[in-house]
N, C-alpha and C positions, 0 to 999 in steps of 0.2 A: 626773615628766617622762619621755616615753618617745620616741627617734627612732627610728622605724621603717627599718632599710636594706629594700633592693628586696630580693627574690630573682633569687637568682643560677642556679638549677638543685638546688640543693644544701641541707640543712638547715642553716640559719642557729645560728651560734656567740651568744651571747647575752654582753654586758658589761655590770658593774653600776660604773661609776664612781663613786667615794664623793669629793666636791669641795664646797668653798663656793665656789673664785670662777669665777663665773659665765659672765663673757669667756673662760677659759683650759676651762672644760668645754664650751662651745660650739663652741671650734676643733676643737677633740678628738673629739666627739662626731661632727664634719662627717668627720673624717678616718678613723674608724672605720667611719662608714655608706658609705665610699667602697671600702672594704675589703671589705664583706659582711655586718657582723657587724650584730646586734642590739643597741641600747644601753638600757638603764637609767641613771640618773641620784641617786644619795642626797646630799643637800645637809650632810647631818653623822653623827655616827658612828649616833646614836640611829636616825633614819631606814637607814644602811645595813641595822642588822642584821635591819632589820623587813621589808626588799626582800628582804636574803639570804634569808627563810626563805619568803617567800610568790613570790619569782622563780625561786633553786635557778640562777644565773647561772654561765656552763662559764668565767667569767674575772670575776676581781676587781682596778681597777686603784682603789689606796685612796694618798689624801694622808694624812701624819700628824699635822699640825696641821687639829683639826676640832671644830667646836664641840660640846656635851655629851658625847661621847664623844670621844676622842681615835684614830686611825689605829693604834696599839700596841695598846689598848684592847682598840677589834675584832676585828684580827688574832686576839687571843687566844682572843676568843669564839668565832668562828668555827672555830679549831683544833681546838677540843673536841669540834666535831660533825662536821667536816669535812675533808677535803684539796683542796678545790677552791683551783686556782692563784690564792696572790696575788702583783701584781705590787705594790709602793708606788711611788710616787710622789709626791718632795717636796723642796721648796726647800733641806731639812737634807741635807749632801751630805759630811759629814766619814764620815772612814772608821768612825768610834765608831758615828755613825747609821744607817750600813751595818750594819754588825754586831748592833744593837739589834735594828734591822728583822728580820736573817734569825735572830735568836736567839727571837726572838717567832714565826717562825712563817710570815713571807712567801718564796716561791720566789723573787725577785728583787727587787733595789730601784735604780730610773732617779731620778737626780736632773735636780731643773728647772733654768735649761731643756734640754732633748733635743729629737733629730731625731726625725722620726714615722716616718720607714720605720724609723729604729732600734727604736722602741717597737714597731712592730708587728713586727717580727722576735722581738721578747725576748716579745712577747704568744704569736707563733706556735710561738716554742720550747718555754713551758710547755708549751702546750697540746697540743703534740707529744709530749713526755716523760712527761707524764699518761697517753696515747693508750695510749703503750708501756709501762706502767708495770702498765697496766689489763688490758692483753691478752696480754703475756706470759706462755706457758706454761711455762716453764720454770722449776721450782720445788723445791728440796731438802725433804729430809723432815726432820722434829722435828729440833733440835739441843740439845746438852744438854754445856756447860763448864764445871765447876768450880760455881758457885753459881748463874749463868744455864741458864734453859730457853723458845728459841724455835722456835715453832709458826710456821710459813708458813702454812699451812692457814687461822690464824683471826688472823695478825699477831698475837699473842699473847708477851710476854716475863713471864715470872716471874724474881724473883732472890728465893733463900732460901723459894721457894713462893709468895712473894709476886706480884700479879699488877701491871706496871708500864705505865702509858699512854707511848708510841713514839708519834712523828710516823711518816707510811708511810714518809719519805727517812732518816729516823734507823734505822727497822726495817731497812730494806735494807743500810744501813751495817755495822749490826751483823752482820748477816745473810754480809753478804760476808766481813766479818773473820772469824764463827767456822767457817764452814767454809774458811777456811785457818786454823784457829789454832794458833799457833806459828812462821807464816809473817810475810815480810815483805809485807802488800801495796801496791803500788807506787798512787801520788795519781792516777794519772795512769787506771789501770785502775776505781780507786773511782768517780771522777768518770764514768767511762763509760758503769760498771754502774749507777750509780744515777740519774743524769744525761743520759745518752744521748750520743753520739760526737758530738752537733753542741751540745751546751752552750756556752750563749751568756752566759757571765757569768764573773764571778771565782773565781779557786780558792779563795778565803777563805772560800765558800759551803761549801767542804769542813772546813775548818779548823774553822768557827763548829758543825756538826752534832755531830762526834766532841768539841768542847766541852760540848755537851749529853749525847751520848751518856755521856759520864765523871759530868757533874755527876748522871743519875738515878741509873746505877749506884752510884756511891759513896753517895748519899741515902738510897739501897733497901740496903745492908749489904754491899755487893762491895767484893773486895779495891781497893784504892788502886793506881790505875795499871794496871788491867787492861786497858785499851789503853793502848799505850806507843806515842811517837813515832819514829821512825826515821830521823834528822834527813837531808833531803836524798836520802828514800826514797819512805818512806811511812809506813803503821800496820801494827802485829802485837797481835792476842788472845793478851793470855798464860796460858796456861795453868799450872795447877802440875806 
């Protein structure tokens, strides 16, 4: 199922909606082509990831209960080849299913129900933060702490020589912490740099990365607590 929005003047942004019910992707779909965008439609996880690779859609908005594959599922799949922005969306609205969501790998998570100019802000904010994410020049050279070695150049982290797969917003995490390491950096600065000054979601988005960020480290042979909390701060790379 495809709705075609008009054009506006401008290259149209394309969405691949991952939904079974069918009333609730109809409204949705109406409210997005009002918007400008191109929409796609996957009726379950199996069908999404078969659109993701033959559409290559600049926004993914995925529910988590789906029939043959699951919304977490996907996410995953998708991670491995991809950073294209997903947004979830779904009736599970406990702070737990938040957390799941962004540890899996989705840029934001809207529970049902929500307002649509909201959604379409939290749509246009990814899609912003990608933008600038993409096209930023400004880039530090090889760093190299203690058992970590991060490459900018090819988003590349080793620990122990070892070569270890980074989300792009985990690599930037890292990325910000080792070139102040030793330093305290302040949540409020991370979130900026790696997020953009108009981020539109919850700080727990930060909390849940540097989570991940510790569990590869530590997986991969790095000292224990090599990011350290800074309660009512931020985070510091420690170095020896």
């Amino acid at each position: 199922m495809t709705v075609q929005a008009k054009s506006n003047g401008t290259d149209q942004l394309s969405i691949l909606i991952v939904e079974d019910e069918i009333s609730f992707v109809d409204a949705l779909a109406i409210g997005l082509k009002r918007e400008g965008f191109k929409v796609y439609v996957a009726k379950d996880g199996q069908q999404a990831l078969a659109n993701f690779d033959s559409i290559s859609p600049d926004v993914i908005l995925l529910d988590v209960m789906l029939p043959k594959i699951n919304g977490l599922d996907v996410c995953r799949t998708i991670r491995l080849k991809s950073q294209v922005p997903i947004i979830m969306v779904s009736a599970k609205s406990s702070e737990m299913d938040t957390v799941v969501g962004l540890e899996v790998g989705a840029d934001d998570y809207v529970a049902k129900p929500y307002r649509m100019f909201e959604l379409i802000a939290r749509i246009r904010a990814v899609i912003r933060r990608k933008n600038e994410t993409e096209f930023s020049s400004v880039k530090h050279k090889r760093l190299e702490a203690n058992e970590i070695e991060l490459d900018p150049e090819t988003y590349e982290v080793k620990i122990k020589g070892r070569k270890v797969i980074f989300t792009v917003k985990e690599f930037d995490l890292l990325e910000a912490l080792m070139v102040s390491a030793g330093k305290v950096v302040l949540r409020e600065k991370l979130i900026d740099k790696v997020w953009g000054p108009n981020f539109y979601g919850s700080s727990k988005t930060l909390d849940v990365h540097i989570r991940s960020i510790r569990k590869k480290l530590q997986e991969n042979g790095s000292t224990e607590n090599r990011i350290s909390t800074v309660r009512g701060l931020g985070y510091r790379f420690e170095i020896d």
